[in-house]
C-alpha positions in Angstrom: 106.2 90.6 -5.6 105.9 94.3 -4.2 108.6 95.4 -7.6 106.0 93.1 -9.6 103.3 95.1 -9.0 105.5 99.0 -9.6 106.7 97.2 -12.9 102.9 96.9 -13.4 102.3 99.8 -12.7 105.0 101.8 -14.3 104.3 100.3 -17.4 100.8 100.5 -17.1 101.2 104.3 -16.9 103.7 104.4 -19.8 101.4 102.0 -22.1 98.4 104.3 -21.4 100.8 107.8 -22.2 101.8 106.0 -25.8 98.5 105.0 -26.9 96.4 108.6 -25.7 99.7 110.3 -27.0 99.4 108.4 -30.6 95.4 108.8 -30.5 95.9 112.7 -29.7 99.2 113.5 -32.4 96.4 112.4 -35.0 93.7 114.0 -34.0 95.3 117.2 -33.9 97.3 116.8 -37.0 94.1 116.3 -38.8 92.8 119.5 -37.1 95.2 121.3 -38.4 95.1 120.0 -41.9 92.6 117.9 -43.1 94.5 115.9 -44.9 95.5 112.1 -45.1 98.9 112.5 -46.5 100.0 114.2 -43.5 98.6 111.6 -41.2 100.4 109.0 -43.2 103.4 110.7 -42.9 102.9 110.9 -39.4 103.0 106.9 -39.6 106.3 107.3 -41.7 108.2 109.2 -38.7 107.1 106.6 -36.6 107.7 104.0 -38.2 111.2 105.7 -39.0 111.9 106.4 -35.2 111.3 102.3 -34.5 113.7 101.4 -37.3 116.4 104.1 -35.6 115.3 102.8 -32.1 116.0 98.8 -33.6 119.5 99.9 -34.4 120.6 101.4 -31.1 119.0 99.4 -28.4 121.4 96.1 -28.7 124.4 98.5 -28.5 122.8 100.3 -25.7 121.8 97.1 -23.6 125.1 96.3 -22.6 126.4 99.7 -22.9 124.7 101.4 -19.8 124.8 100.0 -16.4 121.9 101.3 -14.6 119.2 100.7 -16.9 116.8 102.1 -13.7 117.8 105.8 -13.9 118.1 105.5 -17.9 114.0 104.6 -18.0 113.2 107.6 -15.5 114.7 110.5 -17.5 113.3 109.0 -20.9 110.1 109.2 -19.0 110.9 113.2 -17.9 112.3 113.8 -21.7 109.0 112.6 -23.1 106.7 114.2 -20.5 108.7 117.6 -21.6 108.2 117.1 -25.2 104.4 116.6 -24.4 104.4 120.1 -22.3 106.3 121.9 -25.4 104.2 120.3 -27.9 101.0 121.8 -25.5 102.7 125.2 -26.0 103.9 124.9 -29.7 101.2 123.2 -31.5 102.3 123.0 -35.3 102.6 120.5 -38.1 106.7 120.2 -37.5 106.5 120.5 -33.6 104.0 117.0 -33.9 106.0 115.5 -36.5 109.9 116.3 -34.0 107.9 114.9 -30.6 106.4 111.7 -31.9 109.6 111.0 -33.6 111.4 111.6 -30.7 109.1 109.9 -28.2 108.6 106.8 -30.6 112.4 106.5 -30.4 112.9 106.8 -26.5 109.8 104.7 -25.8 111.2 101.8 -28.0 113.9 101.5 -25.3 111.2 100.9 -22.5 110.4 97.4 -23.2 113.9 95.5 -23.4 115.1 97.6 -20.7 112.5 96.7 -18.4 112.3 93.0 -19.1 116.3 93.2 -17.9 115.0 94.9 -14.6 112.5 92.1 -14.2 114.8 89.4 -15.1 117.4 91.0 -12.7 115.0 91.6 -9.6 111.8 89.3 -10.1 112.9 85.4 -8.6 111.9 82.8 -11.2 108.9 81.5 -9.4 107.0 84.8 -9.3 108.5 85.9 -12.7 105.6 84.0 -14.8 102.5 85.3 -12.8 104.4 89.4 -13.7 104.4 88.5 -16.7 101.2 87.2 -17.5 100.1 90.4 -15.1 101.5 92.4 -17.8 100.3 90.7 -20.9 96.9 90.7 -19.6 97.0 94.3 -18.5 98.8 95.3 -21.3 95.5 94.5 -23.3 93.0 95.9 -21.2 94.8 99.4 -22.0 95.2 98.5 -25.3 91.1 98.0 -25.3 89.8 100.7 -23.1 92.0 103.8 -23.2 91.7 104.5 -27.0 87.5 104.2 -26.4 88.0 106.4 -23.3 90.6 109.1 -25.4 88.5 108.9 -28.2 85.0 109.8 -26.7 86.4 112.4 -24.9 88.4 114.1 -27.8 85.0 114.5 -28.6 84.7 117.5 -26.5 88.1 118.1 -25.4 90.7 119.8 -27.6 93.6 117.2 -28.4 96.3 119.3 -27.4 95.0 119.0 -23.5 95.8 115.4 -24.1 99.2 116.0 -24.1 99.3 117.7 -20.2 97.5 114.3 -19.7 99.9 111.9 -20.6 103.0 113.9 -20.0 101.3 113.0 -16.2 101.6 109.7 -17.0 105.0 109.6 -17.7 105.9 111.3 -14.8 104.1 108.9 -12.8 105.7 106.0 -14.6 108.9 107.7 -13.8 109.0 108.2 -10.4 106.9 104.3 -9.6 110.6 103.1 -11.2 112.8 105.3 -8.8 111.1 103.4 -5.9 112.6 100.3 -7.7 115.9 99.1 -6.9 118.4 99.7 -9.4 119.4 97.1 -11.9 122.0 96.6 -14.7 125.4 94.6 -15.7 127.6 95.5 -13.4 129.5 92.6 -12.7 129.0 90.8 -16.0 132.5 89.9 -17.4 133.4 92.1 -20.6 132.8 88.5 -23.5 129.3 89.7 -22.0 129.3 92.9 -22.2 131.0 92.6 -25.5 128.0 90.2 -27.0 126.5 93.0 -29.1 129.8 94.0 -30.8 130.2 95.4 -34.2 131.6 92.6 -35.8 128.7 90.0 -33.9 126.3 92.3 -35.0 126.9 92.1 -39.0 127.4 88.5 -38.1 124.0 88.2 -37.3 123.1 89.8 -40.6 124.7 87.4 -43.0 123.3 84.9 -41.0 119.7 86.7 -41.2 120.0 87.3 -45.0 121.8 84.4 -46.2 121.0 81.7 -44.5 117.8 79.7 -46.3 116.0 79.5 -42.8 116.4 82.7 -41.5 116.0 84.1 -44.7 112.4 82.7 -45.5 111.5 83.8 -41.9 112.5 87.4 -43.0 110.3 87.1 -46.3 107.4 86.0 -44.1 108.1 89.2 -41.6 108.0 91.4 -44.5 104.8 89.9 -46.1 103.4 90.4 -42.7 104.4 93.8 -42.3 103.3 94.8 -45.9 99.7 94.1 -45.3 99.8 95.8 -41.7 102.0 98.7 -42.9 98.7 99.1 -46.1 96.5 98.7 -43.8 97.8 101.3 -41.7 97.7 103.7 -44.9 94.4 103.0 -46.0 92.9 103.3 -42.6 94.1 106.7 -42.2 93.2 107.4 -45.9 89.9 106.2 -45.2 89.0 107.6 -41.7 89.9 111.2 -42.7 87.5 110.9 -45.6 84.8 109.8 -43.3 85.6 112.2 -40.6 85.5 115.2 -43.5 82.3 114.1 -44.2 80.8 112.8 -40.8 77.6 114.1 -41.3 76.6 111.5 -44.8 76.8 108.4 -42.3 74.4 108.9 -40.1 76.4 108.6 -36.5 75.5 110.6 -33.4 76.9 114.2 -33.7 79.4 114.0 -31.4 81.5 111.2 -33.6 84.8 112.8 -35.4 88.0 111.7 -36.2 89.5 111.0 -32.9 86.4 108.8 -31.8 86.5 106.6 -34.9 90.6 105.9 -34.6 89.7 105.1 -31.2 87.1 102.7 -31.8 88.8 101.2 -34.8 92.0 101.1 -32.5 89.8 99.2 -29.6 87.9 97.1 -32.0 91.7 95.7 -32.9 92.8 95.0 -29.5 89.6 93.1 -28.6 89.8 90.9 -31.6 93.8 90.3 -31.0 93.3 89.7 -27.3 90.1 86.8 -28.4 92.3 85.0 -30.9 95.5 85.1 -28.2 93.5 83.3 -26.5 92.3 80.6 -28.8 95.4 79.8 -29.7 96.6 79.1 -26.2 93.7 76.5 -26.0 93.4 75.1 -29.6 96.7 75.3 -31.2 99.8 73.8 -30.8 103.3 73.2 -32.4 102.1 70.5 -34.4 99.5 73.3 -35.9 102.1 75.6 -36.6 101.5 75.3 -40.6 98.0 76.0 -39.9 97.7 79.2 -37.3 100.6 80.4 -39.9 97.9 79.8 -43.1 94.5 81.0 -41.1 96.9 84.1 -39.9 97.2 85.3 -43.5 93.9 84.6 -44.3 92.4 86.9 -41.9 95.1 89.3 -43.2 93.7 89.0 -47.0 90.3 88.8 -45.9 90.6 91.7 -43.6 92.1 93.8 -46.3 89.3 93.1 -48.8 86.8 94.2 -46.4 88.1 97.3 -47.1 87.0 97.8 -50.7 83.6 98.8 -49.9 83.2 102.3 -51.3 82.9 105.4 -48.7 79.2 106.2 -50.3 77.5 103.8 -49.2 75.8 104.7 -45.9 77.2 101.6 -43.5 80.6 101.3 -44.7 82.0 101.6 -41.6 80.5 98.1 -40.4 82.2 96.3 -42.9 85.6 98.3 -42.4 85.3 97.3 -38.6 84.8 93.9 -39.5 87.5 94.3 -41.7 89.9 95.7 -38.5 88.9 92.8 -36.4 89.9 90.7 -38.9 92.8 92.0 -40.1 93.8 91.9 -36.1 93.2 88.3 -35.6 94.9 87.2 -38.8 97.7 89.3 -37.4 97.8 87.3 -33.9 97.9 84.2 -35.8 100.5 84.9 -38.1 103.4 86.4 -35.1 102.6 83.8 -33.1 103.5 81.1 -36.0 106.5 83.2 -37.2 107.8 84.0 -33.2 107.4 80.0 -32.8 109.4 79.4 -36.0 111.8 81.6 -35.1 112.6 79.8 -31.3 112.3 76.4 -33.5 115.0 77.2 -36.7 117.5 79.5 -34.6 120.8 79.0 -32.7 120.5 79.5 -29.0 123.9 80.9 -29.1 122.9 83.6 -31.8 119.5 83.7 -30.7 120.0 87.6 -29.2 121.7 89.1 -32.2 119.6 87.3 -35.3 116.3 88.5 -33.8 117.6 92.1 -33.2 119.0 91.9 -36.8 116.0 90.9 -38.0 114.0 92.9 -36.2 116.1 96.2 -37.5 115.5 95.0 -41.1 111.8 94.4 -40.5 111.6 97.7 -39.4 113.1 99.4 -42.4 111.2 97.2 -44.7 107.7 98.8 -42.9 108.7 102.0 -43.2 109.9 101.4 -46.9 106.5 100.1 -47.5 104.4 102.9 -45.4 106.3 105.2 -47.3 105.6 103.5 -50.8 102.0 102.9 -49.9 101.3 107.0 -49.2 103.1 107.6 -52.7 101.0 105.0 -54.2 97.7 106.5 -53.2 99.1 109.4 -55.0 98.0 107.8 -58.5 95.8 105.1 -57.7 92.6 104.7 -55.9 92.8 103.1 -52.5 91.0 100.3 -54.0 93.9 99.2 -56.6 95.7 98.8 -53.1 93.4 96.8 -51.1 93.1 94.3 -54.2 96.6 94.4 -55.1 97.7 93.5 -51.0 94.7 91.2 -50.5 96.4 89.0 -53.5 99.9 89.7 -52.7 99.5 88.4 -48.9 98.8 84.9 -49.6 100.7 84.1 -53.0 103.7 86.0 -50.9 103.2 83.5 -48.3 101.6 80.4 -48.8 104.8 79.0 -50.5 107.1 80.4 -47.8 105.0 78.5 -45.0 105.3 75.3 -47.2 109.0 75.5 -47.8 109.4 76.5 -43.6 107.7 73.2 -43.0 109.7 71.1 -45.0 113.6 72.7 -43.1 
C-alpha cells in the first residue's frame, strides 16, 4: 500500500492546488474589474480548456508510455504559470493560465487511475480508491472555507506562490512512484483509440436511440449546472459590490462567499453520496434519476429571490445545496445507465465521445447563458431553466426505462 498512500497524497496536493487556484483566479479577476461578465468568461475558458482536454486525452492514453514522468512536468508547467501569473497579474495573463492549467490538469485523473491500475494489486485497489473518494471531498469541503476566509486578508495573487507549492509537491510525491505505462501492450491495444474507432464511437453516441437519450439527459444536466454557474457569479459579484447592505461581518468579500457557496456544495454532494449508497439501488434508478432533477429545478428557483432583500443569501445557499444534491442524484442515475445500456467492447470510446460532446454542449451553454444576461434579467433565466430541467427530462428518463 506504501504507492497508495503517495497517490493519495499526490493527488491530494494537486486537488487542493485546483480548487485554491480556481477560488484565487476569481477573486482577483473581480479585483481587477468588478464585473460579472468577466468572471463568466472566466468560466467559458474553462469550460473551453475541458472540452479541448476531452479531445486529446484518449489519443494521448495510449500514445505516451510513461505516463509517470508526463504527470510530473504538467505539475512543474502549472506551478510556473502560477509564479508568472504572481508576477504578471492582468485580465489576459488570468484568462492564458487557467486555460492552460484547466487543460493540463484534465490529464491528471485518467492518467493516474492507469498508474493505480498498473501498480496497486486488486485487493488493496478498492480501499485506494475509496481513500481517494473520501479525501477527495474533505478538500473539496475545507479548502475553499480555508482559501476563502483568508482571501479575506491576504491579497489573491499570494495564492498563486501557494499552490504552485502544491504542485511541486504533488510532482515530486509521483517521482518517488515507480514508473508506469503500455509498454508491452501489443499495437490492436495501443491502436484502440484510433481515428477511425474514435468517429465510430460518435455515430454510435449520436445515432444510436440509447446512447442518444443518455446524451440528451447529459446535456439537460449540464444546462442547469452550466446556469447555475452563470447566475452564481452574476449574483455573488452584485453582493460582493455591495457587501455592506446585508449585514455580514466586515471581513466577508467576494472570495469568502465563493468559498462558502463552493463548501456549502461539497457538503451537500458528499451527504446525498452517501444516501444513495445506503437507500438506493438499481431497481431505484427511475427514481434517484427523477429526485436528481428535482433538486436541480428546485435549487434553481431558490434563486429568484431578489438581491434587496436583506437575507437573500440564505435562500441562495439553500438553493446551492440543493442544486448539489439534485446534481449527485442525477450522475449517479445517468453513470449507472450508462454501465447498464453500453457495449463493454465500446465501453472506452462511447464514454470519451460523449464526454467530448458533453463538454462542448457546457461551454455552448455557459457561453449563451452570459450573452443572455445581456438582455434579460437573471430572473427570466432561473424561471426559464427551472422549467426547462424537468419537461427536458422527465420524458427522457421514462423512455430510458422502457430500452
Amino acid at each position: 500500500m506504501e504507492n497508495g498512500k503517495k497517490f493519495l497524497a499526490s493527488s491530494s496536493a494537486s486537488l487542493m492546488g485546483d480548487i485554491c487556484t480556481e477560488i484565487a483566479a476569481a477573486t482577483l479577476l473581480y479585483t481587477l474589474t468588478h464585473s460579472s461578465k468577466s468572471l463568466i468568461f472566466l468560466l467559458v475558458i474553462r469550460t473551453a480548456a475541458v472540452f479541448c482536454c476531452g479531445i486529446l486525452v484518449p489519443f494521448t492514453t495510449s500514445a505516451i508510455a510513461n505516463k509517470r514522468n508526463f504527470l510530473f512536468y504538467i505539475d512543474i508547467i502549472r506551478a510556473l504559470l502560477l509564479c508568472f501569473l504572481f508576477w504578471q497579474q492582468s485580465i489576459c495573463n488570468i484568462y492564458f493560465v487557467i486555460f492552460i492549467n484547466s487543460l493540463l490538469g484534465g490529464f491528471y485523473n485518467p492518467f493516474q487511475k492507469s498508474g493505480i491500475q498498473n501498480l496497486i494489486q486488486s485487493e488493496t485497489r478498492m480501499k485506494l480508491v475509496a481513500s481517494l473518494e473520501a479525501m477527495s471531498s474533505i478538500i473539496t469541503f475545507t479548502i475553499p472555507l480555508i482559501c476563502g476566509a483568508a482571501l479575506s486578508f491576504i491579497h489573491p495573487a499570494y495564492f498563486f506562490l501557494i499552490d504552485g507549492v502544491t504542485f511541486l509537491v504533488a510532482g515530486n510525491i509521483l517521482m518517488t512512484i515507480p514508473k508506469w505505462g503500455e509498454k508491452n501492450l501489443q499495437k490492436k491495444d495501443r491502436d484502440a483509440f484510433s481515428l477511425d474507432n474514435i468517429l465510430d464511437a460518435y455515430k454510435i453516441v449520436l445515432f444510436t436511440k440509447k446512447q442518444r437519450n443518455l446524451l440528451f439527459l447529459r446535456f439537460i444536466l449540464l444546462f442547469s449546472l452550466s446556469s447555475f454557474d452563470v447566475l452564481k457569479m452574476t449574483f455573488i459579484t452584485k453582493m460582493a459590490d455591495n457587501i455592506a447592505y446585508y449585514q455580514v461581518p466586515k471581513f466577508v468579500n467576494f472570495g469568502f462567499i465563493l468559498g462558502l457557496f463552493s463548501a456549502c456544495g461539497a457538503l451537500a454532494m458528499f451527504f446525498s453520496s452517501l444516501f444513495i449508497r445506503k437507500q438506493f439501488s438499481l431497481k431505484h434508478l427511475n427514481y434517484t434519476l427523477k429526485v436528481g432533477i428535482a433538486g436541480l429545478a428546485l435549487g434553481l428557483l431558490m434563486w429568484i429571490i431578489p438581491l434587496d432583500f436583506h437575507f437573500c443569501w440564505i435562500f441562495y445557499l439553500v438553493g446551492c445545496c440543493l442544486l448539489s444534491m439534485g446534481l449527485s442524484f442525477s450522475k449517479v442515475g445517468i453513470h449507472t445507465y450508462g454501465y447498464e445500456l453500453t457495449d463493454k467492447s465500446v465501453f472506452v470510446e462511447v464514454v470519451s465521445s460523449a464526454d467530448a460532446l458533453s463538454r462542448l454542449w457546457q461551454s455552448i451553454v455557459t457561453a449563451g447563458c452570459a450573452g443572455i444576461l445581456i438582455f434579460v434579467s437573471p430572473t427570466l433565466l432561473v424561471l426559464f431553466s427551472s422549467l426547462v430541467i424537468p419537461l427536458g427530462a422527465i420524458p427522457i428518463i421514462n423512455r430510458l426505462s422502457k430500452l
